[in-house]
Backbone as XML, in Angstrom:
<?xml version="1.0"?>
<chain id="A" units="angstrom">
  <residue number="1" name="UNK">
    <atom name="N" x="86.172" y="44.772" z="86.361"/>
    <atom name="CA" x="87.454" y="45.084" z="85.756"/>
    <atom name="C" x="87.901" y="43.910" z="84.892"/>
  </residue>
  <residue number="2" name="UNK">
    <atom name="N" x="88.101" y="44.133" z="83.702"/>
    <atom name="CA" x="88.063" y="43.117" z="82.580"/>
    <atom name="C" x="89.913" y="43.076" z="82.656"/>
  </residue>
  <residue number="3" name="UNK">
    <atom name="N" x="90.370" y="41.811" z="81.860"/>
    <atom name="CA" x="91.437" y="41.576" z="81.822"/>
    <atom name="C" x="92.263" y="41.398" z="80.485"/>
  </residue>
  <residue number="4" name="UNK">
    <atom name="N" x="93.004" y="42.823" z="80.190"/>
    <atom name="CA" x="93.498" y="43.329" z="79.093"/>
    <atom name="C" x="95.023" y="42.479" z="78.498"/>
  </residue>
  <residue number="5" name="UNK">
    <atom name="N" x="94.609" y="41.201" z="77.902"/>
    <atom name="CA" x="95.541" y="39.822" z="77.934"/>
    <atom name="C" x="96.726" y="40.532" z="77.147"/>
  </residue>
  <residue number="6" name="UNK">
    <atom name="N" x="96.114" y="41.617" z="76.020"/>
    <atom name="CA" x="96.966" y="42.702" z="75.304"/>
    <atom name="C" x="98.468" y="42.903" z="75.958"/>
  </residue>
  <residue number="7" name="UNK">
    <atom name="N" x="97.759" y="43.671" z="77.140"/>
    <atom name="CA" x="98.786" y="44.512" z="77.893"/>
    <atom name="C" x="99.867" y="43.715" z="78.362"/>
  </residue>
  <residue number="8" name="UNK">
    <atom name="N" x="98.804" y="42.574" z="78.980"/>
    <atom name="CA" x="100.093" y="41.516" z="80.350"/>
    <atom name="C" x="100.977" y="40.931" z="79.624"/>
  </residue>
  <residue number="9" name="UNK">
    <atom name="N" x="100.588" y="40.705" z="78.147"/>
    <atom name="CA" x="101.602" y="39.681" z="77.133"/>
    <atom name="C" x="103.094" y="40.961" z="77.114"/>
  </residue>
  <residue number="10" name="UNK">
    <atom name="N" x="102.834" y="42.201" z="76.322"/>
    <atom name="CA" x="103.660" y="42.728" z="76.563"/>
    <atom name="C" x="103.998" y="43.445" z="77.883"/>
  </residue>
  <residue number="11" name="UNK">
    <atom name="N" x="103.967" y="42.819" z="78.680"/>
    <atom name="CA" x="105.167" y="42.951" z="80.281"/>
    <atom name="C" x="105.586" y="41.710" z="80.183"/>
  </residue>
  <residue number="12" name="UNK">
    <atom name="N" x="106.684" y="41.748" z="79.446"/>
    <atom name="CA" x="108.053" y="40.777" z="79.571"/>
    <atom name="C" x="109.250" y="41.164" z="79.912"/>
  </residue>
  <residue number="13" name="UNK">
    <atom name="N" x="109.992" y="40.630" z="79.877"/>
    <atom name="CA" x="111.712" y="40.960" z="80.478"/>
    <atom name="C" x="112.246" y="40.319" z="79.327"/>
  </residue>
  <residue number="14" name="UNK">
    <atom name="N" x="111.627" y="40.943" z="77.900"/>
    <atom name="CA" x="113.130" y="40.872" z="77.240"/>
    <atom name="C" x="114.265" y="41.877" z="76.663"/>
  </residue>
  <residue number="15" name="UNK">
    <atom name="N" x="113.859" y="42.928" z="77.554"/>
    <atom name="CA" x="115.184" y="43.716" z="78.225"/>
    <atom name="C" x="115.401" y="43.527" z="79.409"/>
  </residue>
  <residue number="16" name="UNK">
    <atom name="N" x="115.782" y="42.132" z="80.099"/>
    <atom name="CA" x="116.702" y="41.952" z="80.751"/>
    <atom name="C" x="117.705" y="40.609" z="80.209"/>
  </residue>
  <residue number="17" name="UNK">
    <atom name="N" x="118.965" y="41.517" z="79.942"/>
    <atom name="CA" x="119.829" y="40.522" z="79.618"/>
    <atom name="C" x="119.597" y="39.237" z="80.051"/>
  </residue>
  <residue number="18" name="UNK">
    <atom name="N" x="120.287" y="39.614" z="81.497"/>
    <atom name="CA" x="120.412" y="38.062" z="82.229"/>
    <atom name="C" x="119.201" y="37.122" z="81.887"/>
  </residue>
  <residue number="19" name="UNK">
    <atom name="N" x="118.081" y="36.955" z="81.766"/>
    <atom name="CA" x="116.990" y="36.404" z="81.941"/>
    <atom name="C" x="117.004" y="36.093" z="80.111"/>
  </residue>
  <residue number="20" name="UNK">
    <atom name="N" x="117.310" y="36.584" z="79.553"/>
    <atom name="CA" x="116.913" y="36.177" z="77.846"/>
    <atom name="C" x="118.446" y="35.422" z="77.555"/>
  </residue>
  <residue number="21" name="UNK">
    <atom name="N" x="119.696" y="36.128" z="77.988"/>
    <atom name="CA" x="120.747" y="35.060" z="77.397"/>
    <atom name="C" x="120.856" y="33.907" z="78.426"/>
  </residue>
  <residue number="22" name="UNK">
    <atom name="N" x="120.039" y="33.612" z="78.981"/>
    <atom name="CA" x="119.555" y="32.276" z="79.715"/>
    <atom name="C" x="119.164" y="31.320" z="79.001"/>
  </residue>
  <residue number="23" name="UNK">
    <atom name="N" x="118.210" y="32.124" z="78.542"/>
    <atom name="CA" x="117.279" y="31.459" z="77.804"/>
    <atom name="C" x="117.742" y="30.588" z="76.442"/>
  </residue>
  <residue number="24" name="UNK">
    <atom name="N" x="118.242" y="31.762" z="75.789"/>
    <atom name="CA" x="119.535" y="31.489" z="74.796"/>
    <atom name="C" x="120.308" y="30.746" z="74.331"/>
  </residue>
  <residue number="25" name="UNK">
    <atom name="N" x="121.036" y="30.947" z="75.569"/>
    <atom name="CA" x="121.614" y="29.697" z="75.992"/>
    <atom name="C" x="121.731" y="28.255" z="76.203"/>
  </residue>
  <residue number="26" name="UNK">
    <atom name="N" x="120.342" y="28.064" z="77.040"/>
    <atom name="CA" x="119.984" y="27.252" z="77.298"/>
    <atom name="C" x="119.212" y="26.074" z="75.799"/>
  </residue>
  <residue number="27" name="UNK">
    <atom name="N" x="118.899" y="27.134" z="74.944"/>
    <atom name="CA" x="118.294" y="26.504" z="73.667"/>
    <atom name="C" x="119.445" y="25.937" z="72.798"/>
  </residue>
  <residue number="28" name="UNK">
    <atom name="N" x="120.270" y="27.058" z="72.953"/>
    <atom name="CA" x="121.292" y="26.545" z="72.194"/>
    <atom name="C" x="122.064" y="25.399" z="72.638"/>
  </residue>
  <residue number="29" name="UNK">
    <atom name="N" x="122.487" y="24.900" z="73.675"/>
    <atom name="CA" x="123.033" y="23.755" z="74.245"/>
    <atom name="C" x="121.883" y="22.858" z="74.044"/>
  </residue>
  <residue number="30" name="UNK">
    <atom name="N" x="120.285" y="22.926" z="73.757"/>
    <atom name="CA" x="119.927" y="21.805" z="73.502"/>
    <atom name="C" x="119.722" y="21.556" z="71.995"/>
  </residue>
  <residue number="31" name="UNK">
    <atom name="N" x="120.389" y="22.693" z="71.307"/>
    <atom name="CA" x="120.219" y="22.584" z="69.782"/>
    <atom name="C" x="121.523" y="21.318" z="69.240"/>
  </residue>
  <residue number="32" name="UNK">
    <atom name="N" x="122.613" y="21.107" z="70.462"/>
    <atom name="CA" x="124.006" y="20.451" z="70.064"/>
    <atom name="C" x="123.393" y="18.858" z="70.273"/>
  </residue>
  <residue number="33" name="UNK">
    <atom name="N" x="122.764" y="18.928" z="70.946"/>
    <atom name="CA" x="122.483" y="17.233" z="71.599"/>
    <atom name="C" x="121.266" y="16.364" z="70.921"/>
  </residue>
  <residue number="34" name="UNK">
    <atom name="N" x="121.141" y="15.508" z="70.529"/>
    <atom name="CA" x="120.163" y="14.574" z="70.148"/>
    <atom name="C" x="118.949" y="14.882" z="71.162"/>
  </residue>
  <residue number="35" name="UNK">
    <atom name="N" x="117.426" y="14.938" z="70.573"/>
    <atom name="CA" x="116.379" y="15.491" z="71.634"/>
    <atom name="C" x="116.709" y="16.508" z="72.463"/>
  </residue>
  <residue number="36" name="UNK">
    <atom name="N" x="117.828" y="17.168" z="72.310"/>
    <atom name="CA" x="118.252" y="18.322" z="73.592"/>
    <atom name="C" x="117.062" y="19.017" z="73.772"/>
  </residue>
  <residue number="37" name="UNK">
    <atom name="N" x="116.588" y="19.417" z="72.994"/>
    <atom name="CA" x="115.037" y="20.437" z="73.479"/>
    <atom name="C" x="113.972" y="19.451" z="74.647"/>
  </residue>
  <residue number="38" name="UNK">
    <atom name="N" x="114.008" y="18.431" z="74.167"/>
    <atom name="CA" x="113.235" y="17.324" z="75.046"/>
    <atom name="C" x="114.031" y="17.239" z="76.344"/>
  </residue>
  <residue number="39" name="UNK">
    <atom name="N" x="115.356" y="16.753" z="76.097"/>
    <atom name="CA" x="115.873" y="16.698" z="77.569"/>
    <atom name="C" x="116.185" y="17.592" z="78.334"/>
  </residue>
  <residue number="40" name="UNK">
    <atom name="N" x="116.133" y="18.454" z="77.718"/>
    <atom name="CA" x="116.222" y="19.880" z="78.639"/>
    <atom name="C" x="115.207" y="20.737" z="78.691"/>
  </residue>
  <residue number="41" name="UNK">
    <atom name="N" x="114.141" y="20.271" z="78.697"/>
    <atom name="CA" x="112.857" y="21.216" z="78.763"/>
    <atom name="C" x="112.257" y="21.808" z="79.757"/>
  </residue>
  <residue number="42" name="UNK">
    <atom name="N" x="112.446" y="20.827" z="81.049"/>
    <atom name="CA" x="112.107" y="21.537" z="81.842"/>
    <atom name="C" x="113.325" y="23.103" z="82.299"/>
  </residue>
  <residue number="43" name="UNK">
    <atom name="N" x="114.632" y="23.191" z="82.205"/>
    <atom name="CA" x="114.864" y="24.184" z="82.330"/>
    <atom name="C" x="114.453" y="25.245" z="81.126"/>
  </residue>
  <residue number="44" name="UNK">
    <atom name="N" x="114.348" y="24.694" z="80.065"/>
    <atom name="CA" x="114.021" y="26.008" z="79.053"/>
    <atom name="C" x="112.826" y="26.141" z="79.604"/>
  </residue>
  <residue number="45" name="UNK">
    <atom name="N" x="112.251" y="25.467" z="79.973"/>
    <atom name="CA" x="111.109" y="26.096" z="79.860"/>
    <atom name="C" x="110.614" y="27.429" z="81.749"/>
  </residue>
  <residue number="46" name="UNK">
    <atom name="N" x="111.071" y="27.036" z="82.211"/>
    <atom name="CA" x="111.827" y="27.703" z="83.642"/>
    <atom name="C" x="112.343" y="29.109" z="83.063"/>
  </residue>
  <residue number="47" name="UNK">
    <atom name="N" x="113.837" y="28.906" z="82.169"/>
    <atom name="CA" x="114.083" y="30.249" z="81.448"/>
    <atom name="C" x="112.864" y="31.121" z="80.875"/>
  </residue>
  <residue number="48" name="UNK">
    <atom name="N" x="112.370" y="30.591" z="80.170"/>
    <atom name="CA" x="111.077" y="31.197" z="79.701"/>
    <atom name="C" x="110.211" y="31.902" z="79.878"/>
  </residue>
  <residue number="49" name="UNK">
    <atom name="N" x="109.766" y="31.317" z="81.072"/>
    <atom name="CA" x="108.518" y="31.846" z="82.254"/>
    <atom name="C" x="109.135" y="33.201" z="82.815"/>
  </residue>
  <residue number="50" name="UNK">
    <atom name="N" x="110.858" y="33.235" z="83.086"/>
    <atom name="CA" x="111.237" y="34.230" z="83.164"/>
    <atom name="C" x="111.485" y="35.462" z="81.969"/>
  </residue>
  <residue number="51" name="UNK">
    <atom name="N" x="111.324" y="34.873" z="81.014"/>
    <atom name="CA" x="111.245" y="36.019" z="79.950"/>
    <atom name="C" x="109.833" y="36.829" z="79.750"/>
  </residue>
  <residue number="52" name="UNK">
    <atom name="N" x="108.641" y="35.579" z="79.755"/>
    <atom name="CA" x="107.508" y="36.167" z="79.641"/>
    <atom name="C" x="106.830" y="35.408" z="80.861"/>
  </residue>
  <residue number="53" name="UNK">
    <atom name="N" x="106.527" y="36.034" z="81.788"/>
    <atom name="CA" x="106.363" y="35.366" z="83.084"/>
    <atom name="C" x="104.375" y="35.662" z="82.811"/>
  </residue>
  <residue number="54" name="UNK">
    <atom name="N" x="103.808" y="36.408" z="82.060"/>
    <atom name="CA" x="102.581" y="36.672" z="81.742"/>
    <atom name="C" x="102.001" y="35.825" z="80.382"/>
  </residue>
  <residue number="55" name="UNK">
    <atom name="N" x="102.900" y="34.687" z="79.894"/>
    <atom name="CA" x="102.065" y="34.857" z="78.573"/>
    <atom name="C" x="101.302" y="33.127" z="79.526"/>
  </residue>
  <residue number="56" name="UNK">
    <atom name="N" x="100.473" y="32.733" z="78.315"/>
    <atom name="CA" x="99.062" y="31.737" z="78.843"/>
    <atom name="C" x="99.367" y="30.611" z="78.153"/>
  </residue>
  <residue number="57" name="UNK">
    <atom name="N" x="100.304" y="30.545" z="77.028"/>
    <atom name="CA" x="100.530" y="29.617" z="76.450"/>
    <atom name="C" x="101.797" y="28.971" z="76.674"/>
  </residue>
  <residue number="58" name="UNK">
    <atom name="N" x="101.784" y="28.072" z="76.879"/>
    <atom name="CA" x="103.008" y="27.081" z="77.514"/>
    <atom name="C" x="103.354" y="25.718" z="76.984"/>
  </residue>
  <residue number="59" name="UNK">
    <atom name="N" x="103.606" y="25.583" z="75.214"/>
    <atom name="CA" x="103.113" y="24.121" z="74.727"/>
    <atom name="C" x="104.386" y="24.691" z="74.000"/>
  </residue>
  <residue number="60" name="UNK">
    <atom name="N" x="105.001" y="22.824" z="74.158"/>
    <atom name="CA" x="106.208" y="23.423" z="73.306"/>
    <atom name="C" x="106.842" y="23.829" z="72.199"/>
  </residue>
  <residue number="61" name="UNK">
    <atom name="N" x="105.642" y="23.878" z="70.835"/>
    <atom name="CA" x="105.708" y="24.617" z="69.556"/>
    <atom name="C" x="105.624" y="26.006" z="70.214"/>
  </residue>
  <residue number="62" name="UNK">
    <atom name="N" x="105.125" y="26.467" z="70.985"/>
    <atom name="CA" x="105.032" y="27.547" z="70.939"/>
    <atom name="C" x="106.233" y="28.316" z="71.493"/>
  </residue>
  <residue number="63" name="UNK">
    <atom name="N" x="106.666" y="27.617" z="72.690"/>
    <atom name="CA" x="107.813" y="28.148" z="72.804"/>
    <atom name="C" x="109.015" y="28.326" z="72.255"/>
  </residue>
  <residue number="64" name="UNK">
    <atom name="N" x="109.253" y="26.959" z="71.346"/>
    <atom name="CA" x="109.988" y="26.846" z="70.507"/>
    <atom name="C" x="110.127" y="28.354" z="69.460"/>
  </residue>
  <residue number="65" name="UNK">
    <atom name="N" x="109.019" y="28.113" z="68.826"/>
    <atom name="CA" x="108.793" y="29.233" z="67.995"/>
    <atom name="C" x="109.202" y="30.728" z="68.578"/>
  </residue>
  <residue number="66" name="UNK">
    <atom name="N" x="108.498" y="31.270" z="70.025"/>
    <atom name="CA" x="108.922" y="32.519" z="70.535"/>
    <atom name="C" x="110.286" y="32.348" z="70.734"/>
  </residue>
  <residue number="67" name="UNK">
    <atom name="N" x="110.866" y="31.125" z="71.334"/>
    <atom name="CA" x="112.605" y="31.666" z="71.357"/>
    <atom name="C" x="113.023" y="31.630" z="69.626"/>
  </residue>
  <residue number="68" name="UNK">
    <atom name="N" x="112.906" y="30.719" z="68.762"/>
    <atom name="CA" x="113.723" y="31.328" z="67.858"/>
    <atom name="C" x="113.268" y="32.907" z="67.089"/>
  </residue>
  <residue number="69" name="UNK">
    <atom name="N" x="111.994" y="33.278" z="67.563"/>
    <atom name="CA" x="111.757" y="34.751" z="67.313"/>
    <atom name="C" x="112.613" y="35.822" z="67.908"/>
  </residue>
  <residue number="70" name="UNK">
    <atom name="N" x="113.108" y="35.283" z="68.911"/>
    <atom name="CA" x="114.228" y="36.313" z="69.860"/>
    <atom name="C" x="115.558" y="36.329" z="69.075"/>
  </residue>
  <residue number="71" name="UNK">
    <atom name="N" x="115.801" y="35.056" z="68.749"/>
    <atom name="CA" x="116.897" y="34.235" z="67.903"/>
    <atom name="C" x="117.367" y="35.612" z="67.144"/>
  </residue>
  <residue number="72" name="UNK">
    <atom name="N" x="115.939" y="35.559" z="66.284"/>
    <atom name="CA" x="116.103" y="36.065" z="64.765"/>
    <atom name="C" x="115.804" y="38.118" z="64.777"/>
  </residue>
  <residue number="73" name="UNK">
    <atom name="N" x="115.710" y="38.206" z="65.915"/>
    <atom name="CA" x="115.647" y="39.494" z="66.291"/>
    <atom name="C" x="116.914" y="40.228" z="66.836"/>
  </residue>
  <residue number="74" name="UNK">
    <atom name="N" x="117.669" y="39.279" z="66.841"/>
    <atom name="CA" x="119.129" y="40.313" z="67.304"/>
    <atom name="C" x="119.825" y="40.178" z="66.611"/>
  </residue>
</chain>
């Protein structure tokens, strides 16, 4: 049984509120502060795991990039 990376990427929770305006949130309070993304990374990145608790990539361009994709989607 092969492993369809396709599928698991999309099973996320970003239809669940709570878990994405976390996330949100959380970017945005480190968008106000000098390094805020740095000093607050380990919770964004915590938020995150809860948005896409399946994806494989975990480096912080990348995350960067998927939250402001959420950003720019609502």
């Amino acid at each position: 049984m092969g492993c369809n990376c396709k599928q698991k990427y999309k099973n996320n929770n970003l239809d669940n509120p709570m878990y994405v305006n976390s996330l949100l949130d959380l970017y945005r309070q480190s968008q106000e502060i000098e390094n805020g993304f740095e000093e607050m990374w380990n919770e964004i990145y915590a938020a995150f795991i809860l948005v896409y608790p399946h994806t494989s990539v975990h480096t912080k361009d990348f995350i960067k990039q998927e939250i402001e994709k959420i950003i720019k989607s609502r």
